[in-house]
RODO-2510 file (C-alpha; in nm, 4 decimals, decimal comma):
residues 132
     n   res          X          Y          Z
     1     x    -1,7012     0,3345    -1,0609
     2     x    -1,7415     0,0246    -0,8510
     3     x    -1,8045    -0,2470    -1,1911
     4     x    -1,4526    -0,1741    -1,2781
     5     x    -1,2004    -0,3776    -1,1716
     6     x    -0,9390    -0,1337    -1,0443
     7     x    -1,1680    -0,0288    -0,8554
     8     x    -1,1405    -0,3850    -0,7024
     9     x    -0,7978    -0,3987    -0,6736
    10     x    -0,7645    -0,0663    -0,5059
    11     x    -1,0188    -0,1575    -0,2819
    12     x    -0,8136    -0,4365    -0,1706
    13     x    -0,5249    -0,2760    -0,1088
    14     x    -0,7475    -0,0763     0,1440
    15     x    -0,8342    -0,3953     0,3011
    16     x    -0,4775    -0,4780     0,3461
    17     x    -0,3930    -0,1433     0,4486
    18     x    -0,6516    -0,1431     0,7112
    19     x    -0,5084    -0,5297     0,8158
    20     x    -0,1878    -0,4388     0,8506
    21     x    -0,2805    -0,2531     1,1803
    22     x    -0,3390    -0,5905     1,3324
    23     x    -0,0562    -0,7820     1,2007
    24     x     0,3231    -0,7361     1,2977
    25     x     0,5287    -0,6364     1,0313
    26     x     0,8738    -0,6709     1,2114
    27     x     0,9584    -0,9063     1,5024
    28     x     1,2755    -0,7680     1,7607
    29     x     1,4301    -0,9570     2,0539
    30     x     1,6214    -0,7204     2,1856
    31     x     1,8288    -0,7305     2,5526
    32     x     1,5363    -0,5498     2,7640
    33     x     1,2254    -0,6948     2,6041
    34     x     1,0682    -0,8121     2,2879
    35     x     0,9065    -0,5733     2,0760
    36     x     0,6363    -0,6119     1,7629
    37     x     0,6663    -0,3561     1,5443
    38     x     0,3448    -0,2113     1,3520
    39     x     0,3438     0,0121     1,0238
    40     x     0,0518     0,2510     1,1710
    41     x     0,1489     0,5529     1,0165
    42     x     0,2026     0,4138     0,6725
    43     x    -0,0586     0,1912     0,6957
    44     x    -0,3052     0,5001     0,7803
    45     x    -0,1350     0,6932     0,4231
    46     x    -0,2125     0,3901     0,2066
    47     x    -0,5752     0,3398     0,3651
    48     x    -0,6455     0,7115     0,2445
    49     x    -0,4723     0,7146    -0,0836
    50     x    -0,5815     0,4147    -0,1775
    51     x    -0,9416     0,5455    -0,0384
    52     x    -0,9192     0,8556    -0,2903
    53     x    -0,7388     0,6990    -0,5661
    54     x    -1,0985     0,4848    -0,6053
    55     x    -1,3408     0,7715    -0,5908
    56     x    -1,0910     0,9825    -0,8438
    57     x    -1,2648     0,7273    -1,1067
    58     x    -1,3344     1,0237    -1,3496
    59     x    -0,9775     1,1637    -1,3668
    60     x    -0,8053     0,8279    -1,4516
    61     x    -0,4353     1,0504    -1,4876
    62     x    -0,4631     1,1437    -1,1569
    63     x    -0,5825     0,7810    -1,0760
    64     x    -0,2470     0,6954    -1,1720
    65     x    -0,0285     0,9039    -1,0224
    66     x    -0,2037     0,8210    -0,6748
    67     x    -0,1549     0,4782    -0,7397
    68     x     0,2484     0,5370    -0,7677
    69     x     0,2085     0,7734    -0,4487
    70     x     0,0597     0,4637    -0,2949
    71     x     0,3223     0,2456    -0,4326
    72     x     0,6456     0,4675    -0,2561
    73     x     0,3585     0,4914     0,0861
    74     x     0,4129     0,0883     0,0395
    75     x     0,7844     0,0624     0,0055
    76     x     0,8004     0,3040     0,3142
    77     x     0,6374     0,0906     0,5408
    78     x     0,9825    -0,0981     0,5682
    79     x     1,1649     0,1791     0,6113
    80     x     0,9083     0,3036     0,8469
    81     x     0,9701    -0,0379     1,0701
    82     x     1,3286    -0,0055     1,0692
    83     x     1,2922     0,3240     1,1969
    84     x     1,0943     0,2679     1,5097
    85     x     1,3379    -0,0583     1,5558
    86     x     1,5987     0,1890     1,5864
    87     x     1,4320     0,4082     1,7712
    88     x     1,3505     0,1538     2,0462
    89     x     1,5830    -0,0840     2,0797
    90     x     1,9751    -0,0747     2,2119
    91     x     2,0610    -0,4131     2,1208
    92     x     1,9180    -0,5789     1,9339
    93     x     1,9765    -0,9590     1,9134
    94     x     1,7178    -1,1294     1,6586
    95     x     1,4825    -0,9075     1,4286
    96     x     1,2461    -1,0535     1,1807
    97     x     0,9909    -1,0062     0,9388
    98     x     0,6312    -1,1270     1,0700
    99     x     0,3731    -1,2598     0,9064
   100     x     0,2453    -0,8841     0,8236
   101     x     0,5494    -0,7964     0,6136
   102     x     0,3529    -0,9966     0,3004
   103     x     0,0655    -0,7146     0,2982
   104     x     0,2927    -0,4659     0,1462
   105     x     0,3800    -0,6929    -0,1256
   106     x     0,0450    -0,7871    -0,2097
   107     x    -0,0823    -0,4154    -0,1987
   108     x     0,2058    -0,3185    -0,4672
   109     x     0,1103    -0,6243    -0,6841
   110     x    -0,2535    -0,4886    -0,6730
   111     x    -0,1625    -0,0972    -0,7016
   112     x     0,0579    -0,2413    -1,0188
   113     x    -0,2514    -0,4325    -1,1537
   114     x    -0,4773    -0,1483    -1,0638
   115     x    -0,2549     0,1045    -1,2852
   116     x    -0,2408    -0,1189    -1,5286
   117     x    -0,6445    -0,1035    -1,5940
   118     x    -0,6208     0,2212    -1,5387
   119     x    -0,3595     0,2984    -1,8309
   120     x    -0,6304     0,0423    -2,0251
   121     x    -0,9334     0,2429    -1,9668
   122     x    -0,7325     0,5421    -2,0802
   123     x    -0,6606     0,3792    -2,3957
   124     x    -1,0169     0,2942    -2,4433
   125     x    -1,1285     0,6215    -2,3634
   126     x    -0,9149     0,8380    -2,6003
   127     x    -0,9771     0,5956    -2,8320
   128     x    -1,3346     0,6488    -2,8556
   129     x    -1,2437     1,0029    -2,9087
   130     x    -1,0829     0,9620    -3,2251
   131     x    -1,3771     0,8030    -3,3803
   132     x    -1,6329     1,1196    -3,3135
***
């Protein structure tokens, strides 16, 4: 489970899950007051999927369609900060991404890496089942 190295890649995209709760995704000006704006509800779905997808080592189909899951969880966390932005805000007059807007990014690079030793194991595996 833990020597493979999607296991290592999905393990870092908890990591970046879990550090995107600290780091702004969006930045707002708007007329009242300025506003940071943090993914914490898709941030908490990719933690946990990400978190299951690793210890699902032994069903490697299910691996991967946990690992696209994770991938749409990903892309949502923009939509997810647009949301709130609209949600809070009147008038806006500057919006921006923050430095915590590259985390996503990184964690589908990963998830795509991750799937794609995933797919390789698979190949290995039913592989060895031909030659028995």
């Amino acid at each position: 489970m833990l020597q493979r190295i999607q296991t290592v890649y999905l393990f870092l995209v908890a990591v970046l899950a879990t550090t995107m709760y600290f780091l702004p995704l969006l930045f707002v000006i708007a007329k009242p007051k300025t506003y940071y704006i943090f993914p914490y509800f898709t941030a908490s779905l990719v933690l946990l999927t990400s978190l299951i997808t690793i210890f699902l080592y032994k069903n490697r189909k299910l691996q991967i369609k946990l690992s696209i899951v994770n991938i749409v969880f990903l892309l949502l966390t923009f939509v997810e900060a647009f949301f709130i932005n609209y949600q809070k805000t009147n008038y806006v007059l500057l919006y921006s991404f923050d430095i915590g807007a590259i985390l996503p990014l990184i964690s589908i690079i990963f998830t795509i890496l991750a799937i794609k030793f995933i797919k390789k194991d698979e190949k290995l595996v039913k592989s060895l089942y031909r030659l028995r």
